[in-house]
N, CA, C and O atoms as a GROMACS GRO file, in nm:
protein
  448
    1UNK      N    1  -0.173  -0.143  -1.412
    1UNK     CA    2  -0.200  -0.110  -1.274
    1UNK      C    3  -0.066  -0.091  -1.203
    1UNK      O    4   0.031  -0.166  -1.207
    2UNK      N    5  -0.079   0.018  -1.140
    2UNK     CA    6   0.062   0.039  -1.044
    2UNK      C    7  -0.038   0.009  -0.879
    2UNK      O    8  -0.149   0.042  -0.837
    3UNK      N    9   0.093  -0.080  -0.822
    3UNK     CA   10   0.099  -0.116  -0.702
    3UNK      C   11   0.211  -0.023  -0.593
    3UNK      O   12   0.334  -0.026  -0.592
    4UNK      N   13   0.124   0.049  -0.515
    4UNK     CA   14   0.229   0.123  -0.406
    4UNK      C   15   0.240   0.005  -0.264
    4UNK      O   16   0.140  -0.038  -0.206
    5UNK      N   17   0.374  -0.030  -0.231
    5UNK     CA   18   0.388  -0.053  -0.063
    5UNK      C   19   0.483   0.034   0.000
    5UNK      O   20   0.598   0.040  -0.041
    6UNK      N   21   0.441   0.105   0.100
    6UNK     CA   22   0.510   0.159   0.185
    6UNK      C   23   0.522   0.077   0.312
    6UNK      O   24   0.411   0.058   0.362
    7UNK      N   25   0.609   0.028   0.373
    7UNK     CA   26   0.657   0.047   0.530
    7UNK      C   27   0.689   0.117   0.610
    7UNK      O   28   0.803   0.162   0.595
    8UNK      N   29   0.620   0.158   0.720
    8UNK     CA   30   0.690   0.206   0.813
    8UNK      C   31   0.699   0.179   0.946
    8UNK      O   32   0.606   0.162   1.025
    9UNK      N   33   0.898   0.176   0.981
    9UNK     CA   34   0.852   0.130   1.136
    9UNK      C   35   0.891   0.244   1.256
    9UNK      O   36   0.999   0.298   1.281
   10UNK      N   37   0.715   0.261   1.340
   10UNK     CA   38   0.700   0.370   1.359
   10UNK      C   39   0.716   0.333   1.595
   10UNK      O   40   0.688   0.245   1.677
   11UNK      N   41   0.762   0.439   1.590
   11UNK     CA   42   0.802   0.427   1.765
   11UNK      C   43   0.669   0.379   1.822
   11UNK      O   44   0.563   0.435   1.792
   12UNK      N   45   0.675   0.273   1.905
   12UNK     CA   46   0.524   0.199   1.998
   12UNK      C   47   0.469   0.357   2.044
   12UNK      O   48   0.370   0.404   1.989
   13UNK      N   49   0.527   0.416   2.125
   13UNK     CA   50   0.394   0.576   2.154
   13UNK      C   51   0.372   0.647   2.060
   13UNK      O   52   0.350   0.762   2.097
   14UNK      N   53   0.367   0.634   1.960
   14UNK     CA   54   0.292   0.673   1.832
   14UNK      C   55   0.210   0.586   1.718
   14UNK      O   56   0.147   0.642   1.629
   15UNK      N   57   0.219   0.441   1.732
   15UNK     CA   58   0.172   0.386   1.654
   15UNK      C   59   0.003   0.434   1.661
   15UNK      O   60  -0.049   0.455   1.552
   16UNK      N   61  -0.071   0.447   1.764
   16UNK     CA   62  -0.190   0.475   1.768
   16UNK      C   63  -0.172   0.620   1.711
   16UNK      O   64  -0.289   0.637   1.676
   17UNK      N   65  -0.131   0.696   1.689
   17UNK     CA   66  -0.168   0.804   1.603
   17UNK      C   67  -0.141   0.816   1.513
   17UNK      O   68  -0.221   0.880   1.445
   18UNK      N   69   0.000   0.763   1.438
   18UNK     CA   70   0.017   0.716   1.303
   18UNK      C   71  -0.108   0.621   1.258
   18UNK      O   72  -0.188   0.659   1.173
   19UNK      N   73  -0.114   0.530   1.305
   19UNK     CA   74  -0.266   0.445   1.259
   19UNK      C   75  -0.370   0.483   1.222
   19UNK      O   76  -0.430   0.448   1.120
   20UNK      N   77  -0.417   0.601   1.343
   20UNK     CA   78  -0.562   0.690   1.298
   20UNK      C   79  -0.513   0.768   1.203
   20UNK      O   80  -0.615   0.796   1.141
   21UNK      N   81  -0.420   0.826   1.146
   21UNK     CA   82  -0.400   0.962   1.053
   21UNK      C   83  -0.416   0.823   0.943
   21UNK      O   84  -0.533   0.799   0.915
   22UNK      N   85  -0.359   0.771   0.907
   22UNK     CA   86  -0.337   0.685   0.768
   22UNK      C   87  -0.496   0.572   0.741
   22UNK      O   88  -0.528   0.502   0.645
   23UNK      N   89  -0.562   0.598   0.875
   23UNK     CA   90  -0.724   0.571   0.892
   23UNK      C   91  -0.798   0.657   0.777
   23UNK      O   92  -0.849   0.631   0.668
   24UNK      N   93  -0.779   0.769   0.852
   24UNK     CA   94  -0.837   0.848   0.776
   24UNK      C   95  -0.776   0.886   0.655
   24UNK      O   96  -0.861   0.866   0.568
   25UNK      N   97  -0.671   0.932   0.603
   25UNK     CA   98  -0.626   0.919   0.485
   25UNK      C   99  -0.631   0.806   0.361
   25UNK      O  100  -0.608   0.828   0.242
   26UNK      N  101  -0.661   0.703   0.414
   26UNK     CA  102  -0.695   0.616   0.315
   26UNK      C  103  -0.854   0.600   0.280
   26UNK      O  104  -0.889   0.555   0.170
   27UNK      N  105  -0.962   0.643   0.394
   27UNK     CA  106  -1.072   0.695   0.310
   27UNK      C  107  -1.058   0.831   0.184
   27UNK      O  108  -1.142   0.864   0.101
   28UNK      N  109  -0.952   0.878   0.204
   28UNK     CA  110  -0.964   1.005   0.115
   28UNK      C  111  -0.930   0.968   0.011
   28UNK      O  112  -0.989   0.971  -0.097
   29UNK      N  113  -0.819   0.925   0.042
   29UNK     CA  114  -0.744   0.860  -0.089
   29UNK      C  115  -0.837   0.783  -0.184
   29UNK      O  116  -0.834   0.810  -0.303
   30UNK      N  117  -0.937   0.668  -0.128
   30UNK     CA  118  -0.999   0.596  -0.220
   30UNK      C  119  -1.129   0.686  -0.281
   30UNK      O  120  -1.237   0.656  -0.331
   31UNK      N  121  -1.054   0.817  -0.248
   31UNK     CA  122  -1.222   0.869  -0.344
   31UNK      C  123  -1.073   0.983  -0.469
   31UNK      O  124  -1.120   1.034  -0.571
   32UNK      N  125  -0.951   1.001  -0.446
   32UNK     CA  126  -0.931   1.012  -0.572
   32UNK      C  127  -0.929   0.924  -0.682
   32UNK      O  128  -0.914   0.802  -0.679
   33UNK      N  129  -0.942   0.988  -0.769
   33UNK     CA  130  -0.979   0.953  -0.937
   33UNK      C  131  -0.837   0.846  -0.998
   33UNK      O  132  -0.720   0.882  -0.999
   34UNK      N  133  -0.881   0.730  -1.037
   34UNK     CA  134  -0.779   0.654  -0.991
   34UNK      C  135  -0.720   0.526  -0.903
   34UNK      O  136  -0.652   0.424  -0.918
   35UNK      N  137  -0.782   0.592  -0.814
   35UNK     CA  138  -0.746   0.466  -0.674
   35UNK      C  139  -0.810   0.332  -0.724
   35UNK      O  140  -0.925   0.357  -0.762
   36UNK      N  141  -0.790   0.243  -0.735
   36UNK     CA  142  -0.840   0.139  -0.714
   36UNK      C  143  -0.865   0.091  -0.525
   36UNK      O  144  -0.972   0.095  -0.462
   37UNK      N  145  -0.749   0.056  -0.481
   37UNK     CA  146  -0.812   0.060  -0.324
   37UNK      C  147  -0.700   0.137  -0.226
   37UNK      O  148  -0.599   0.154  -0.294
   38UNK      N  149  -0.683   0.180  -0.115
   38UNK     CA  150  -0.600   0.216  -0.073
   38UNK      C  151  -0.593   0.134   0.058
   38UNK      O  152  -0.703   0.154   0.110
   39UNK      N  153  -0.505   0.035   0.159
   39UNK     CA  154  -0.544   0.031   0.279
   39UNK      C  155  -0.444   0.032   0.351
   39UNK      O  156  -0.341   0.066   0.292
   40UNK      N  157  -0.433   0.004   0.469
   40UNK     CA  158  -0.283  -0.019   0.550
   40UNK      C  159  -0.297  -0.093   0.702
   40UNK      O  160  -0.386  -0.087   0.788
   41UNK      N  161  -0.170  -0.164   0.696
   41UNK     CA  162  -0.187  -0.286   0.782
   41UNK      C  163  -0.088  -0.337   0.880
   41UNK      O  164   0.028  -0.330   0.842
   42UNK      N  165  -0.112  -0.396   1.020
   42UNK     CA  166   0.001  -0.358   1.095
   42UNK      C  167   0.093  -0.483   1.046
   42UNK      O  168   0.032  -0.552   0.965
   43UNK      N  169   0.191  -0.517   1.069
   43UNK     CA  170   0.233  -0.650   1.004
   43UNK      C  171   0.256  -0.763   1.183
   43UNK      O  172   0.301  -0.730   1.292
   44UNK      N  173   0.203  -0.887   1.134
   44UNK     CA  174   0.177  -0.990   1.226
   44UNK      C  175   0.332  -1.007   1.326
   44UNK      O  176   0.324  -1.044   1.444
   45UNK      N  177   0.454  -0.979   1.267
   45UNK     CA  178   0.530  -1.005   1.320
   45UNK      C  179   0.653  -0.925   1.414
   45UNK      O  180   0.741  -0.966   1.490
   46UNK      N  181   0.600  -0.763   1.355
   46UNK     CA  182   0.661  -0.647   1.443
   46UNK      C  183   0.529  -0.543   1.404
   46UNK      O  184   0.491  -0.491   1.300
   47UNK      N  185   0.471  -0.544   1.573
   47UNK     CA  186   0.327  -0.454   1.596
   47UNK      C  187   0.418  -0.292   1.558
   47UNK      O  188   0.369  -0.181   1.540
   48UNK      N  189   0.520  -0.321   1.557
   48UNK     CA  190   0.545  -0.134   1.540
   48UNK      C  191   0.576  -0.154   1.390
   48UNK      O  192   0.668  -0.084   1.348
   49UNK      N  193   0.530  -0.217   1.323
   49UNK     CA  194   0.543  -0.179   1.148
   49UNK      C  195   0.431  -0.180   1.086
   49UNK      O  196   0.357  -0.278   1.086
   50UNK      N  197   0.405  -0.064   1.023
   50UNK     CA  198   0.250  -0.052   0.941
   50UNK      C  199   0.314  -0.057   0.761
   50UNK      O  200   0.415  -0.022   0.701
   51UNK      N  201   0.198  -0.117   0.732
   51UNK     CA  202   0.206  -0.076   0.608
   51UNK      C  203   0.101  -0.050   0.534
   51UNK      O  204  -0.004  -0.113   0.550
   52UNK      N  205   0.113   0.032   0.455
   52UNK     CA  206   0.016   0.084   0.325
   52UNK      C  207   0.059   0.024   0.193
   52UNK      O  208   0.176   0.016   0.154
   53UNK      N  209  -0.033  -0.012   0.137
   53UNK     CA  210  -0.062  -0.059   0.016
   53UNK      C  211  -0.174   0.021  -0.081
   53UNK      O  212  -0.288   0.038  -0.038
   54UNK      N  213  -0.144   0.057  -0.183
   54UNK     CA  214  -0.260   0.099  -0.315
   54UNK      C  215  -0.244   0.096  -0.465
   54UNK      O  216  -0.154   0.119  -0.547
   55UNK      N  217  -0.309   0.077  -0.466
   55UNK     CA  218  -0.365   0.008  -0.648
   55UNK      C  219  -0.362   0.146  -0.669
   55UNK      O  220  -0.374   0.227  -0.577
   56UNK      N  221  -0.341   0.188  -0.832
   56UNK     CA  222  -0.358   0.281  -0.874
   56UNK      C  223  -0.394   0.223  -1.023
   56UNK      O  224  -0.354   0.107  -1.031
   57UNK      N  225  -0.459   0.269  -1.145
   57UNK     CA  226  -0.499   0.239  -1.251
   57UNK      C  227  -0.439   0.251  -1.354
   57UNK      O  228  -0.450   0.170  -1.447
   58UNK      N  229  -0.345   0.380  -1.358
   58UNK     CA  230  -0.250   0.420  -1.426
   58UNK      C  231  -0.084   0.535  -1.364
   58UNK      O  232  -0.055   0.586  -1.256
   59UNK      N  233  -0.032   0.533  -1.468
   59UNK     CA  234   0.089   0.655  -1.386
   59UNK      C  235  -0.013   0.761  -1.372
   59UNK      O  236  -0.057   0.777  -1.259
   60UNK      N  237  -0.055   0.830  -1.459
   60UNK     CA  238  -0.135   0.958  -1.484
   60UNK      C  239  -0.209   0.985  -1.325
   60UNK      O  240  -0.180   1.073  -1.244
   61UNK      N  241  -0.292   0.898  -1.316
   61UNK     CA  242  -0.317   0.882  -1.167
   61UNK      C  243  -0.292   0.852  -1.067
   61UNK      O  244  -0.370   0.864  -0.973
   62UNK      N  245  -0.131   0.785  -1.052
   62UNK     CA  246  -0.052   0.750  -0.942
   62UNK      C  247   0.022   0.912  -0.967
   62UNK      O  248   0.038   0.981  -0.867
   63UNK      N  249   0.051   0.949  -1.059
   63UNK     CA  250   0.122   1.121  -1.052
   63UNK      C  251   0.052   1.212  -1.004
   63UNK      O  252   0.098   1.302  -0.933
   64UNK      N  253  -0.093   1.199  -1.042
   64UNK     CA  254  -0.176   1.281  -0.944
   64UNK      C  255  -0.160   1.248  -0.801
   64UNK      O  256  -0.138   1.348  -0.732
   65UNK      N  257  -0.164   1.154  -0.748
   65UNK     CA  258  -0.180   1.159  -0.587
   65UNK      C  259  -0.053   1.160  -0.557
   65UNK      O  260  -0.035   1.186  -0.438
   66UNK      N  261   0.076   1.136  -0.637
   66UNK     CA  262   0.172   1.186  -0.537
   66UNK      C  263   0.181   1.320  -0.538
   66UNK      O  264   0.246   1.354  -0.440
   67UNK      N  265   0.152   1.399  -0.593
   67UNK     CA  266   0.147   1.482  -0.659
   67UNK      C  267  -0.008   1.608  -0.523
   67UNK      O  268  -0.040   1.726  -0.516
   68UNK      N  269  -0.039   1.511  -0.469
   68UNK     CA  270  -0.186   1.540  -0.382
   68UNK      C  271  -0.151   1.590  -0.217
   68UNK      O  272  -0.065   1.539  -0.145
   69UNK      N  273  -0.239   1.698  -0.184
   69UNK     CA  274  -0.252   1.705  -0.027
   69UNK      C  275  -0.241   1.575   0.062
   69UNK      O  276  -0.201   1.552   0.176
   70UNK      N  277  -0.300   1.491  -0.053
   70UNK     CA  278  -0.315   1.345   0.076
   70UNK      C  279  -0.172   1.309   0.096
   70UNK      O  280  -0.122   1.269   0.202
   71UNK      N  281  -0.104   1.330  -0.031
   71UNK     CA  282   0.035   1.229   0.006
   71UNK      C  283   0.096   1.324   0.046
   71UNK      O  284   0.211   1.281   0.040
   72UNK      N  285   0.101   1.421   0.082
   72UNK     CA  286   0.184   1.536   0.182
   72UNK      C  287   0.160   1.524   0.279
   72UNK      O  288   0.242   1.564   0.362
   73UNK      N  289  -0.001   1.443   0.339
   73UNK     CA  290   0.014   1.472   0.486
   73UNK      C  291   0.058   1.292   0.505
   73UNK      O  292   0.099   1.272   0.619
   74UNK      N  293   0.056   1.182   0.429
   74UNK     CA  294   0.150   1.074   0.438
   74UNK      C  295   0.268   1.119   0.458
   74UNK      O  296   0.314   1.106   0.572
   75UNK      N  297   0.346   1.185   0.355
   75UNK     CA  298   0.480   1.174   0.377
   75UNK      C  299   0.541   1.281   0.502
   75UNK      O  300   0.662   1.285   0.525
   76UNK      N  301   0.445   1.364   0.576
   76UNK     CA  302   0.429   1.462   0.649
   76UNK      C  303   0.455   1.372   0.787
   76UNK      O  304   0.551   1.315   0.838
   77UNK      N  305   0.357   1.387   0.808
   77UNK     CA  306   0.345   1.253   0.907
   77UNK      C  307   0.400   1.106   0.937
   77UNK      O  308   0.380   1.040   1.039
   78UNK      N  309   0.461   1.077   0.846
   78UNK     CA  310   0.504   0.960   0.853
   78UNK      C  311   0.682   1.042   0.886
   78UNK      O  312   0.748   0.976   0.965
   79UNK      N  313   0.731   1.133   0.848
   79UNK     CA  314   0.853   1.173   0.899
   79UNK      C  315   0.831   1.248   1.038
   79UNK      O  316   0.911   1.192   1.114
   80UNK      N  317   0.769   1.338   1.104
   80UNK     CA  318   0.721   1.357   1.188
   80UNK      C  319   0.706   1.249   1.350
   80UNK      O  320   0.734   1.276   1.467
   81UNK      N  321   0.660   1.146   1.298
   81UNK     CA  322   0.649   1.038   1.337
   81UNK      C  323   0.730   0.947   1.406
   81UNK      O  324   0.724   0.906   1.522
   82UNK      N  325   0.835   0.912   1.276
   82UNK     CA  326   0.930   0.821   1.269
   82UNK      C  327   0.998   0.817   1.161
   82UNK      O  328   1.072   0.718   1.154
   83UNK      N  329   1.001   0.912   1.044
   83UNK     CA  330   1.165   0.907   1.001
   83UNK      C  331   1.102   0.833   0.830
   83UNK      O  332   0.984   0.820   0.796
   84UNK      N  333   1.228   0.797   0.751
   84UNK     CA  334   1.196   0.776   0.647
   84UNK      C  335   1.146   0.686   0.586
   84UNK      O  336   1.238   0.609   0.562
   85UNK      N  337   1.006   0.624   0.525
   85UNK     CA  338   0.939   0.459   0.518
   85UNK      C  339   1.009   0.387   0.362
   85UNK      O  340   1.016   0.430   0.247
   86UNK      N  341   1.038   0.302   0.407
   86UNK     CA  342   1.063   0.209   0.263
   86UNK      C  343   0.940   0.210   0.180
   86UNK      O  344   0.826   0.186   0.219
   87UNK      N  345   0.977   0.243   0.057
   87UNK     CA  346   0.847   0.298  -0.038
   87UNK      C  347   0.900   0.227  -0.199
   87UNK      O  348   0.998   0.240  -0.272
   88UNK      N  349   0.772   0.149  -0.199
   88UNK     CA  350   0.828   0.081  -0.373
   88UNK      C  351   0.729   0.101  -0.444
   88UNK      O  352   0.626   0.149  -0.396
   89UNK      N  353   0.742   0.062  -0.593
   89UNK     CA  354   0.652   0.152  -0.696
   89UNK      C  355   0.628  -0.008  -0.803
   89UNK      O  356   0.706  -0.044  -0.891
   90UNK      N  357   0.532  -0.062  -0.772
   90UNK     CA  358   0.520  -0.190  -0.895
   90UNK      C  359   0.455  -0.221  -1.003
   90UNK      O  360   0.343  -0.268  -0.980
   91UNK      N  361   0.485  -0.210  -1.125
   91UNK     CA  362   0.425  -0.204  -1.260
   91UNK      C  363   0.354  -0.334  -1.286
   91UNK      O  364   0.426  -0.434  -1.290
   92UNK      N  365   0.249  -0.347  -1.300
   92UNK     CA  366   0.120  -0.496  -1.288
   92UNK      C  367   0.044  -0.497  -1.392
   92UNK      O  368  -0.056  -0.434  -1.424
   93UNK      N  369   0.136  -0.616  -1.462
   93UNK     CA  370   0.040  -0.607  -1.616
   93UNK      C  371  -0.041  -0.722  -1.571
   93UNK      O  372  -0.134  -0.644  -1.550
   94UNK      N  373  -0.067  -0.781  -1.553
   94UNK     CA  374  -0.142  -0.897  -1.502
   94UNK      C  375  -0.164  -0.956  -1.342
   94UNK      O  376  -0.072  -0.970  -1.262
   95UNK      N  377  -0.296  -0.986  -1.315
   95UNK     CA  378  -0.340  -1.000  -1.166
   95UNK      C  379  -0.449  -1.121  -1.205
   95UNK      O  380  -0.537  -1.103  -1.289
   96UNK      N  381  -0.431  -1.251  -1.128
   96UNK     CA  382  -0.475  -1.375  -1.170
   96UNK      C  383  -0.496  -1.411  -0.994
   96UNK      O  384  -0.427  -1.380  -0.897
   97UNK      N  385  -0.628  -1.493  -1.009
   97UNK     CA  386  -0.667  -1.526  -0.840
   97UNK      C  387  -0.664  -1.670  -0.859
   97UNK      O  388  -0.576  -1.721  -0.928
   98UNK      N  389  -0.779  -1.759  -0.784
   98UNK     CA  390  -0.704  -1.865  -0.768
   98UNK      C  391  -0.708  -1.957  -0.876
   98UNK      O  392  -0.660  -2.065  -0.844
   99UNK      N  393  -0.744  -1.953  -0.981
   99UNK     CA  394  -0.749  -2.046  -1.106
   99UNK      C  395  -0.584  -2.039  -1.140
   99UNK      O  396  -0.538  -2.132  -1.205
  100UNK      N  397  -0.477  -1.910  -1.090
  100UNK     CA  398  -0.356  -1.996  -1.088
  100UNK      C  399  -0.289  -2.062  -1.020
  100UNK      O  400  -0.175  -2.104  -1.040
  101UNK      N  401  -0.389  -2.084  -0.896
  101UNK     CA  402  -0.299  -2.157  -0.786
  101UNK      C  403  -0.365  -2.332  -0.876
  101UNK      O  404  -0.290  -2.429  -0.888
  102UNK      N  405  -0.476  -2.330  -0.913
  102UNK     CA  406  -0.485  -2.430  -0.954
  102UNK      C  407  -0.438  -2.514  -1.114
  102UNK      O  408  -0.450  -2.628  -1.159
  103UNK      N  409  -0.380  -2.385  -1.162
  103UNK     CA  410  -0.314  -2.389  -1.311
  103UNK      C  411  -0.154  -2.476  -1.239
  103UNK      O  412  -0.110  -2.586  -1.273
  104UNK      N  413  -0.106  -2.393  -1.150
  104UNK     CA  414   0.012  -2.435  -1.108
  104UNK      C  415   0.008  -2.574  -1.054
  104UNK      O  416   0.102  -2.654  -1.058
  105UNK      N  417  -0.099  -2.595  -1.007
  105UNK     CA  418  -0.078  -2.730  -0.943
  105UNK      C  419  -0.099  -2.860  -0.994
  105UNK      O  420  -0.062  -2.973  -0.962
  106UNK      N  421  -0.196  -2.792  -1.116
  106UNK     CA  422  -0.232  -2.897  -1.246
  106UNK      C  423  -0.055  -2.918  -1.335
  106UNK      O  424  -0.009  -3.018  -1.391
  107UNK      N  425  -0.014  -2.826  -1.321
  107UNK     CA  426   0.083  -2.845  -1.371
  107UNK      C  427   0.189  -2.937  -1.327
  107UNK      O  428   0.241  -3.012  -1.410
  108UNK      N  429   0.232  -2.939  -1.187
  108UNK     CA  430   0.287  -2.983  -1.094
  108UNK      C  431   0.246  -3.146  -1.128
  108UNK      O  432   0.326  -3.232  -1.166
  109UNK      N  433   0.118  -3.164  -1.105
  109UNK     CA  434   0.021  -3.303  -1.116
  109UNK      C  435   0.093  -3.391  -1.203
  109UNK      O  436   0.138  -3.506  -1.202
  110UNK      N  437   0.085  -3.270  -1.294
  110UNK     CA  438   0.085  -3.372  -1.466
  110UNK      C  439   0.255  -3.366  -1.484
  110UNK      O  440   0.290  -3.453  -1.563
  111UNK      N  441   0.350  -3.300  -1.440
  111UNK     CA  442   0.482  -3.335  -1.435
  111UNK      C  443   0.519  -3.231  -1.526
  111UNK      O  444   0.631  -3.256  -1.570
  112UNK      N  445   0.460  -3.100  -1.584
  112UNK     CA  446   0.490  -2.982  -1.600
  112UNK      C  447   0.521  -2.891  -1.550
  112UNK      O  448   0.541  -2.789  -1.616
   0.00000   0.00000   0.00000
């Protein structure tokens, strides 16, 4: 699984329209072939920074959507906007929920 985060920090009189475009773009997105989820989120501690996050299943299908109308009108819009977003690319061989918060703590317990 590849993991996308983008940031971007976008001028306060535009955040409401950067917001709705990447609204709607992330319904599109989760109907290419591929997506696992796509969403994006303002961050709690500077209202002018959004970010997007998406799962992808493989490269093959993370190459398709960069590769896609959708991510042209992301990277379209997001320069348009406000300029260039910090963008990282994360290779995820493994994704574990909370049986490792409780593996870790068993561990911790027992002096491992």
């Amino acid at each position: 699984m590849i993991l996308i985060t983008i940031k971007i920090d976008v001028r306060s009189a535009r955040r409401k329209e950067l917001a709705q475009t990447l609204s709607a773009l992330a319904e599109r997105v989760r109907k290419e072939e591929g997506c696992i989820s796509s969403a994006f989120y303002r961050e709690v501690e500077n209202e002018n920074a959004l970010c997007v996050i998406e799962e992808w299943a493989s490269q093959p299908d993370l190459d398709n959507h960069l590769g896609s109308d959708n991510f042209a009108v992301l990277r379209g819009a997001v320069k348009l906007l406000n300029g260039p977003a910090q963008m990282q690319f994360h290779s995820v061989s493994q994704t574990l929920g909370e049986e490792a918060v409780e593996a870790a703590r068993d561990r911790r317990a027992s002096g491992g």
